[in-house]
C-alpha positions as CSV (number, residue, x, y, z in Angstrom):
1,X,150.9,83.6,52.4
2,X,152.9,81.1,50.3
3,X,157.0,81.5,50.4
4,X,157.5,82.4,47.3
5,X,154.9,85.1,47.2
6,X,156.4,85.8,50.7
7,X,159.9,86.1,49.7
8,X,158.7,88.4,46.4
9,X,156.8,90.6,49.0
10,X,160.2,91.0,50.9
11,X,162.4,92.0,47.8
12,X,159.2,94.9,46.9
13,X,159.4,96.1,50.7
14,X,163.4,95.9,50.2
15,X,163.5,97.9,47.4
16,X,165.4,95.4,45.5
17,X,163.5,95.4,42.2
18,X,162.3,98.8,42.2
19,X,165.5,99.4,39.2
20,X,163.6,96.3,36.9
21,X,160.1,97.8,37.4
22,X,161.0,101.9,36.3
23,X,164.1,100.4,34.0
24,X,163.6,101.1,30.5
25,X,166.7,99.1,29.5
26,X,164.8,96.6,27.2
27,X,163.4,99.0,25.3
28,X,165.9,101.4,24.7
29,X,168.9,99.3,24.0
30,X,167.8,99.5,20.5
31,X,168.6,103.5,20.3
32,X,171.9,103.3,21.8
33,X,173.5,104.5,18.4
34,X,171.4,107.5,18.6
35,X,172.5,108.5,22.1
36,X,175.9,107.9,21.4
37,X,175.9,110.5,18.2
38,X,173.4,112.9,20.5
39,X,176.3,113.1,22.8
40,X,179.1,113.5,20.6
41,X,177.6,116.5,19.0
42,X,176.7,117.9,22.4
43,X,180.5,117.5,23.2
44,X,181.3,119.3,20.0
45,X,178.8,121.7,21.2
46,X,180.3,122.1,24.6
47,X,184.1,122.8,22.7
48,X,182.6,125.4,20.3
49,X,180.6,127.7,23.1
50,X,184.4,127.4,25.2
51,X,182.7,125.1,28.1
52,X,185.0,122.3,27.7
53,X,188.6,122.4,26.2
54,X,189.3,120.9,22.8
55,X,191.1,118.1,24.2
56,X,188.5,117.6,26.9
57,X,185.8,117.0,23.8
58,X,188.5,115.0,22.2
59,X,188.7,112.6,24.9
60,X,184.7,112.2,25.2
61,X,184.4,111.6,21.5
62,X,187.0,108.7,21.4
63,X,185.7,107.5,24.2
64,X,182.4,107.5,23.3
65,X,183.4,105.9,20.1
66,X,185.6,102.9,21.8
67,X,182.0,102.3,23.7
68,X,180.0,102.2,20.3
69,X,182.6,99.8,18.3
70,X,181.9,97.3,21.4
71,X,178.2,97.6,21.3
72,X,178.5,97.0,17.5
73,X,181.1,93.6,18.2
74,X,178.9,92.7,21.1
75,X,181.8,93.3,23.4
76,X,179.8,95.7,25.8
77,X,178.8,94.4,29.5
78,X,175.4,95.6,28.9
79,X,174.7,96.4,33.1
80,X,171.3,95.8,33.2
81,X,170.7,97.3,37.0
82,X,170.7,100.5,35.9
83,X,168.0,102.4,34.9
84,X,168.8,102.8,31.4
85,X,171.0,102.9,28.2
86,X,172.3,106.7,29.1
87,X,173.5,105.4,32.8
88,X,175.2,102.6,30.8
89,X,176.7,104.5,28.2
90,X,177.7,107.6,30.9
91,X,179.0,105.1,33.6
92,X,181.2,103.3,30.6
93,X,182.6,106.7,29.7
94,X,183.3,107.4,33.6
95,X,185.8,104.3,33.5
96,X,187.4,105.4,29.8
97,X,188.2,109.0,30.5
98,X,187.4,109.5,34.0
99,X,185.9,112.6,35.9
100,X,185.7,114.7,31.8
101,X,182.9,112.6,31.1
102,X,181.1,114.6,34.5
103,X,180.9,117.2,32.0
104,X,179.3,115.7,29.3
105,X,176.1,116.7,30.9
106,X,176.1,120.3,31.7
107,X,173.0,122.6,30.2
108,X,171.9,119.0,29.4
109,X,169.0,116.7,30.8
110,X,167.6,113.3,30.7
111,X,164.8,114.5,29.0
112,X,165.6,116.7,26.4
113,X,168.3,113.6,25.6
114,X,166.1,111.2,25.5
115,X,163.0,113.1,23.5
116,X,166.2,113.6,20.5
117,X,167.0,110.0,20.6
118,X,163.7,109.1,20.1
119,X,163.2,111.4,17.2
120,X,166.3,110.4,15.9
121,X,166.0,106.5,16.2
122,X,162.2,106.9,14.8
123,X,163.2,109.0,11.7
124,X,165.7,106.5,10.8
125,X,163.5,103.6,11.4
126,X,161.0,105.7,9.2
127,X,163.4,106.1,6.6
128,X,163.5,102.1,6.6
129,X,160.0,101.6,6.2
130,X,159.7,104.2,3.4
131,X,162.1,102.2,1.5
132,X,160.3,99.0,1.8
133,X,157.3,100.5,0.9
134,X,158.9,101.7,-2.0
135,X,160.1,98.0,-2.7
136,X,156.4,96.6,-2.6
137,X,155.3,99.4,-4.4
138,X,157.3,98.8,-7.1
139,X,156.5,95.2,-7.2
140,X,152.2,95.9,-7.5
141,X,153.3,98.1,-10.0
142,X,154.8,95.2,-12.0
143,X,152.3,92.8,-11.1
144,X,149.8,95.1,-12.9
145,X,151.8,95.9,-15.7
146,X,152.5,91.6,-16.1
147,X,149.1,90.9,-15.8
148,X,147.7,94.4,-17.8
149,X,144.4,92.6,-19.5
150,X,143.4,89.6,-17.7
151,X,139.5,90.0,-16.6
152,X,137.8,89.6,-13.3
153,X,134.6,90.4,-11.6
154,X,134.7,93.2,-9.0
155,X,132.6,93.3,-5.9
156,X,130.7,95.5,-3.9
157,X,129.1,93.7,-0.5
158,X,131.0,90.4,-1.8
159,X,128.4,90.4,-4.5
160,X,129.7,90.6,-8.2
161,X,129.0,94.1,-9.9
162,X,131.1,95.0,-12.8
163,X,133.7,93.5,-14.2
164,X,137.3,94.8,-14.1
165,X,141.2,94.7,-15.5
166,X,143.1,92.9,-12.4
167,X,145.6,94.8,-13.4
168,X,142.9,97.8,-12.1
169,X,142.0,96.0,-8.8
170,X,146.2,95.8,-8.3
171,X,146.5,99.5,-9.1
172,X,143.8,100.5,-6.6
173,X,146.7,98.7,-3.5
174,X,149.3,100.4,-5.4
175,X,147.5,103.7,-4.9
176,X,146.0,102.9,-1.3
177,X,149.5,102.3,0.2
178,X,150.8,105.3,-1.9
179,X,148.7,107.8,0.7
180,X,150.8,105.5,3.8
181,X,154.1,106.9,1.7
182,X,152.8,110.2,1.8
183,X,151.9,109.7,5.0
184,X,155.3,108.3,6.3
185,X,156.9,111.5,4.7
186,X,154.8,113.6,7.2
187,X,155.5,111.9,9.8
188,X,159.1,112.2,9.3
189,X,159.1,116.2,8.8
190,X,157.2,116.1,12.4
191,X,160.0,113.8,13.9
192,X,162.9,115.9,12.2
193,X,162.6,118.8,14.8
194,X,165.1,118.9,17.6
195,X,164.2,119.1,21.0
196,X,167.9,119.1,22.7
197,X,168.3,121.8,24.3
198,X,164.7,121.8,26.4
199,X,166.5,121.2,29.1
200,X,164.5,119.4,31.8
201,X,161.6,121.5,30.4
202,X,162.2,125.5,31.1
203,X,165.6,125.8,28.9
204,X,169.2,125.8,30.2
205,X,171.6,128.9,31.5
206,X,174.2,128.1,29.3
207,X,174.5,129.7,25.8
208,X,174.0,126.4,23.7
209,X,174.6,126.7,19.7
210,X,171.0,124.8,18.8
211,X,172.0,125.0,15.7
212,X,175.0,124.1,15.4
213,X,173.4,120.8,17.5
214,X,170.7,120.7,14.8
215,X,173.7,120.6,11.9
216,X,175.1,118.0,13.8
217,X,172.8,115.7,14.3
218,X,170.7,116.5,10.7
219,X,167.7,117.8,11.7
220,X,166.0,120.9,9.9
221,X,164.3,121.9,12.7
222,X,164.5,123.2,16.6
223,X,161.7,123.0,18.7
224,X,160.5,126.4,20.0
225,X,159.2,125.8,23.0
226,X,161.0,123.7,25.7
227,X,157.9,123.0,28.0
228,X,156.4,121.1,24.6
229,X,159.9,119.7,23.6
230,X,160.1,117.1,26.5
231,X,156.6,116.8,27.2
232,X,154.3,116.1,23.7
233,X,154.9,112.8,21.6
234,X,152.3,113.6,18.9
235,X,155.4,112.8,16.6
236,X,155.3,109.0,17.7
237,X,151.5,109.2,17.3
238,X,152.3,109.8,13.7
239,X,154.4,106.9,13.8
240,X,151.6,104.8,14.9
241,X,149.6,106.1,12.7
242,X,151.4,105.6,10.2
243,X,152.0,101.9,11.1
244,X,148.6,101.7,11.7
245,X,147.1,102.4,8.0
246,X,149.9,100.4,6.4
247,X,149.2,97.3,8.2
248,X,145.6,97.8,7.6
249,X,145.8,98.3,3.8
250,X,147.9,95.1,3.8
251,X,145.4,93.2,5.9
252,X,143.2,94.2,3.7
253,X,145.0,92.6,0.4
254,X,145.8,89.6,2.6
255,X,142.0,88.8,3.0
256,X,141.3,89.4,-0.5
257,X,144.3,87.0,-1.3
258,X,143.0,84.5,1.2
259,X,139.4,84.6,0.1
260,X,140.8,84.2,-3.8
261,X,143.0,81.6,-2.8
262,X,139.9,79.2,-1.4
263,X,138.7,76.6,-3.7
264,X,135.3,78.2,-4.7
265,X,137.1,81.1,-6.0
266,X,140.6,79.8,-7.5
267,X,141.4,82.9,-9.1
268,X,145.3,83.0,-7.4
269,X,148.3,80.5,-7.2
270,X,150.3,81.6,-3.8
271,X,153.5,80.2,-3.7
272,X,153.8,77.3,-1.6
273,X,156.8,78.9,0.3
274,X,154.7,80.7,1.7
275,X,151.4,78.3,2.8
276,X,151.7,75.3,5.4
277,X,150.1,71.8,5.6
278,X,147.7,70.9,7.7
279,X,148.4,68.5,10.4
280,X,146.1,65.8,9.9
281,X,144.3,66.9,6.3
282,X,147.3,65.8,4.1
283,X,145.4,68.0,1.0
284,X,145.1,71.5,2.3
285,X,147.9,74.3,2.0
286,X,147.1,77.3,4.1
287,X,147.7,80.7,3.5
288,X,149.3,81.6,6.9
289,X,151.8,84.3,5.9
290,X,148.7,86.3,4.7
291,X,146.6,85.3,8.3
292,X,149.3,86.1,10.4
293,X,149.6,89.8,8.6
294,X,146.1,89.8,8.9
295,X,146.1,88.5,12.5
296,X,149.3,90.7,13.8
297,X,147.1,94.0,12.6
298,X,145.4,93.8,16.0
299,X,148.8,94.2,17.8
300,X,149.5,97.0,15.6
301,X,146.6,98.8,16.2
302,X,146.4,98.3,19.7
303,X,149.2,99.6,19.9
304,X,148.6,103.0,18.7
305,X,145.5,102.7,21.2
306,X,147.7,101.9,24.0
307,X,149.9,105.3,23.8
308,X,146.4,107.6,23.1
309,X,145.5,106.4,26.3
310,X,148.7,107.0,28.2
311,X,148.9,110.6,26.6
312,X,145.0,111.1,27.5
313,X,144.9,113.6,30.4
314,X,148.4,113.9,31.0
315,X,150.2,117.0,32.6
316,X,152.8,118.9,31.2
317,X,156.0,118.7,31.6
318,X,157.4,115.0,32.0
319,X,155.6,112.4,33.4
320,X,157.3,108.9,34.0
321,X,154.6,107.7,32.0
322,X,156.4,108.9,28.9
323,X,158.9,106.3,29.4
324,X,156.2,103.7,27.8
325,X,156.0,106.1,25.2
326,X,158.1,104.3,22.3
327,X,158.0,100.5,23.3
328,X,154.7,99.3,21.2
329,X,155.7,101.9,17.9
330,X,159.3,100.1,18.0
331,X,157.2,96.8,18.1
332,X,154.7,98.0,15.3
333,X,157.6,99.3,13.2
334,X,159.0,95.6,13.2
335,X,155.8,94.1,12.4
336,X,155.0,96.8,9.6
337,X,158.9,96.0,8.0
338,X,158.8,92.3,8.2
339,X,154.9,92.0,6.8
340,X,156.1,94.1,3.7
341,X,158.9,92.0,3.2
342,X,156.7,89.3,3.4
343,X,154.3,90.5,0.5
344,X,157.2,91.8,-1.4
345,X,158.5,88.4,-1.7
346,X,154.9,87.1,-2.6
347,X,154.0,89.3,-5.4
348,X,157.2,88.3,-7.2
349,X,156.0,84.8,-7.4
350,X,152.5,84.8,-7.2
351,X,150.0,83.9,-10.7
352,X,146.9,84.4,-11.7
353,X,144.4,82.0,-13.1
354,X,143.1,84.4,-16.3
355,X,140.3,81.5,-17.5
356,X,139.0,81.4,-14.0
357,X,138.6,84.9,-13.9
358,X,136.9,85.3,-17.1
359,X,134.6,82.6,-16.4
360,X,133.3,84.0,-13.3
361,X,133.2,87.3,-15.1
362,X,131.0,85.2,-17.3
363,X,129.0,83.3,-15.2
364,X,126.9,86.3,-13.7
365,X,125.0,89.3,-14.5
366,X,127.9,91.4,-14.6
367,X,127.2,93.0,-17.6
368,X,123.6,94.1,-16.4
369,X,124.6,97.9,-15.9
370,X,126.0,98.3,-19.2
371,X,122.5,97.1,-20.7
372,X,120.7,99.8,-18.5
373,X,123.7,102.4,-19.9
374,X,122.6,100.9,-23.5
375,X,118.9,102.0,-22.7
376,X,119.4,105.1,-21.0
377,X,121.6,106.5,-24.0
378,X,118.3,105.8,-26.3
379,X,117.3,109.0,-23.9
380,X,115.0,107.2,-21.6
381,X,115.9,108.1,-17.7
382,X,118.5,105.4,-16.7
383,X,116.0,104.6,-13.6
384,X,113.7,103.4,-16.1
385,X,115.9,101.8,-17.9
386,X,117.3,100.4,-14.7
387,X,113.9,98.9,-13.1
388,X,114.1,97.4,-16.9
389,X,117.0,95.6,-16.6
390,X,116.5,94.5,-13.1
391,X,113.0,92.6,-13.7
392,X,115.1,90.8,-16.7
393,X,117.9,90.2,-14.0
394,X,116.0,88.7,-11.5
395,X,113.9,86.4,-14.5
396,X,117.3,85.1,-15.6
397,X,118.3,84.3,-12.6
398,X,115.4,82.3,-11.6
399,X,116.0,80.5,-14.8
400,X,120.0,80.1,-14.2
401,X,120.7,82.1,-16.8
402,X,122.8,85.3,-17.5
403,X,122.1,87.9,-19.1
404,X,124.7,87.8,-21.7
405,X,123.2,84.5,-23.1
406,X,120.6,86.6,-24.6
407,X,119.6,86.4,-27.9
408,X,119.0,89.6,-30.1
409,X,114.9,88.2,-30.7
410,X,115.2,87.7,-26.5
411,X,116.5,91.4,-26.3
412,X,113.5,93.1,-28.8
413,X,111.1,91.4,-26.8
414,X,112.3,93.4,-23.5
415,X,112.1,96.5,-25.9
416,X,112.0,98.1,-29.0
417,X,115.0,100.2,-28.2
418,X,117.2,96.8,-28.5
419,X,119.2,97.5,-31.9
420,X,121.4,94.9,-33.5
421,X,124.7,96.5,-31.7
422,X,123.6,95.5,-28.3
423,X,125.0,91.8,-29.3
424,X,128.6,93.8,-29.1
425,X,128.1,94.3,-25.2
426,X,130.6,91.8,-23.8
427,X,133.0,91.7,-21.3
428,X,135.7,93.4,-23.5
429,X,133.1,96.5,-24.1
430,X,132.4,96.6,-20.6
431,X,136.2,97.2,-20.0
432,X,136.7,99.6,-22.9
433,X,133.7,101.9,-22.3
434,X,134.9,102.8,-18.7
435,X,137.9,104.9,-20.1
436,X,136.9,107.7,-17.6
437,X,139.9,109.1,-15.7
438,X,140.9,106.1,-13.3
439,X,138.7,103.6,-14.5
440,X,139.0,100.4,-15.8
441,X,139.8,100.2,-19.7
442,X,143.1,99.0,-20.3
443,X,144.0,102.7,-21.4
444,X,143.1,103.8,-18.6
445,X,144.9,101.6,-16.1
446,X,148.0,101.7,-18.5
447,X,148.1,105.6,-17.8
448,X,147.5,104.8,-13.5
449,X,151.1,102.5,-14.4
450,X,152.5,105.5,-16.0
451,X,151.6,107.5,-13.3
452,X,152.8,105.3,-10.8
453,X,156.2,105.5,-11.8
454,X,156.6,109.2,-11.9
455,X,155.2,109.0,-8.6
456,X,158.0,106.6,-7.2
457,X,160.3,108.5,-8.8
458,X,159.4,111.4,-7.5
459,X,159.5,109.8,-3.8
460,X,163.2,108.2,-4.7
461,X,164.8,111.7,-5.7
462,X,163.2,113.3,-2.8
463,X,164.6,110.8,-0.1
């Protein structure tokens, strides 16, 4: 055995880093505001149900808020030997006020504190990510309404199908990430139930005022069962669930943006701000802000796996294992926030190239369905009209040519049901006729704009 695995061996056996392997310092150093307001309301608690005397609470509240203003000026000595933020914050109100801060924790456990500060800290973190979304939100909305009529091809299987308003294909993120703001919204109402006063899991003896706690601390909600209050953590599921389908919808419009940005396609302009050079290839710019959202999606969603399979199996009540409970969300929270900011910023400076667009919108047989619609309103059945079209398709395409380069003499001699008003089928048509609800005619994606708005409006007068 070498020393240093010797000496390492010795410290294990001497129990001298058992504290750094079950500490969840790192972690919960970021909810320390939310532990410092769960235990002034449980003071104020304490006063109002006669446990402790109003200057008793007095002196736990000032001291408790002397030990916040130095976290907040960095003039805390953080002790990072014991177990946790609440041994911190307790040990620091031991030396303030002395033996009163003993009483701080009567009717009150580790575990029903620490299950509030985590619905606490994740509803405000929540709150932050609903705003940014908001913020992005916004900004597709103006992308779409700046770039309302410029044409493009749409795909299916990476293969051009129809063609489309951009401002359309913007409008369908817009309306993807609006389901992650409904979805952040439900994950919030699950987070904004209190569980303090669970107890250690079976309730406490003491006649505690949960809702006057509940007041306190701004929840609408009290948990009705005390086993499930300290023991569940469906409610930070949701939050990974929520981080989840965010950062997949934007890794999603970060391929797209990648793919358009290439040379073969050309239909985008990123900002250079936000590509890098290549090290040895002094022409390439690479679109790395949009790979590393792509590429931090992984992370994200393994994550979310990583808790489903802590959870999986687990007895009721508490578990140590919960303590890994909030760790990977916090992490997928600051991915989630910075990777909106990120795309915020872009969408405010990104452009389109419109004659690129068109032109590939123009190079193709992308008008091919509207000719079988043509046919199929002369009342033939549009699968005959379809096997029509296709045979021509396939012709043209041998030959290099598109379909729209027709001439009306070509047309008559595919069939008799070709009428002079077929030479009106363009790409403009194409747009036009598809003023179905949410389609693609400039109508129609003017209303989803409209609509839009009242919906974000809507979502800022309800938070």
């Amino acid at each position: 055995m070498n020393k240093d695995k010797k000496n390492k061996t010795s410290s294990i056996q001497g129990g001298e880093i058992f504290g750094e392997f079950t500490s969840s310092f790192d972690t919960d150093i970021r909810m320390y505001k939310e532990d410092i307001a769960v235990s002034i309301a449980y003071s104020k608690m304490l006063e109002k149900i006669n446990l402790i005397s109003s200057s008793e609470c007095k002196s736990i509240i000032n001291g408790l808020a002397e030990i916040l203003k130095e976290i907040q000026e960095k003039n805390f000595n953080w002790n990072t030997s014991l177990e946790d933020i609440h041994l911190n914050i307790e040990k620091a109100l031991y030396e303030k006020i002395g033996d009163t801060a003993g009483k701080l924790h009567f009717g009150r456990s580790r575990n029903d504190q620490v299950a509030t500060d985590v619905k606490l800290y994740f509803k405000n973190r929540l709150i932050d990510v609903r705003k940014e979304l908001i913020l992005f939100l916004e900004e597709t909305i103006s992308l779409a309404d700046q770039n309302i009529s410029i044409i493009m091809p749409g795909y299916t299987h990476m293969q051009k199908g129809q063609p489309v308003l951009l401002s359309q294909y913007l409008m369908a993120y817009f309306t993807m990430l609006s389901r992650d703001l409904d979805r952040i919204d439900q994950a919030i109402e699950n987070l904004d139930i209190m569980p303090l006063g669970s107890g250690a899991f079976a309730g406490v003896t003491i006649p505690i005022d949960r809702e006057f706690l509940a007041k306190e601390l701004g929840f609408s909600k009290i948990s009705s069962n005390s086993i499930d209050s300290v023991s569940s953590r469906d409610h930070i599921l949701d939050v990974h669930y929520v981080c989840s389908t965010i950062i997949l919808n934007l890794s999603r419009i970060c391929e797209e943006f990648i793919i358009w940005s290439t040379d073969e396609f050309d239909f985008i302009n990123l900002p250079e701000k936000f590509t890098t050079g290549s090290s040895i290839m002094p022409q390439k710019r690479n679109p790395d802000y949009l790979e590393l959202i792509r590429g931090k999606t992984g992370g994200v969603v393994g994550n979310f796996m990583g808790l489903m399979a802590t959870l999986k199996a687990l007895p009721f009540t508490y578990n140590r294992d919960l303590q890994e409970d909030r760790s990977g969300a916090m992490t997928s929270l600051d991915t989630v926030v910075d990777s909106l900011n990120v795309l915020n910023a872009m969408f405010s400076e990104i452009t389109f190239n419109k004659e690129k667009m068109f032109e590939s919108s123009l190079k193709s047989d992308i008008l091919a369905t509207d000719f079988a619609d043509y046919l199929a309103y002369k009342k033939i059945p549009f699968r005959e009209a379809y096997e029509i079209i296709k045979k021509v398709s396939q012709k043209l395409s041998r030959e290099k040519k598109s379909i729209n380069e027709l001439s009306f003499d070509e047309f008559k001699g595919i069939s008799d049901l070709f009428d002079e008003d077929v030479m009106n089928i363009d790409l403009k048509y194409s747009i036009d006729k598809r003023n179905s609800l949410g389609g693609t005619s400039t109508n129609s994606v003017k209303n989803q704009i409209k609509n839009a708005r009242v919906f974000i409006r809507a979502k800022l007068n309800a938070g």
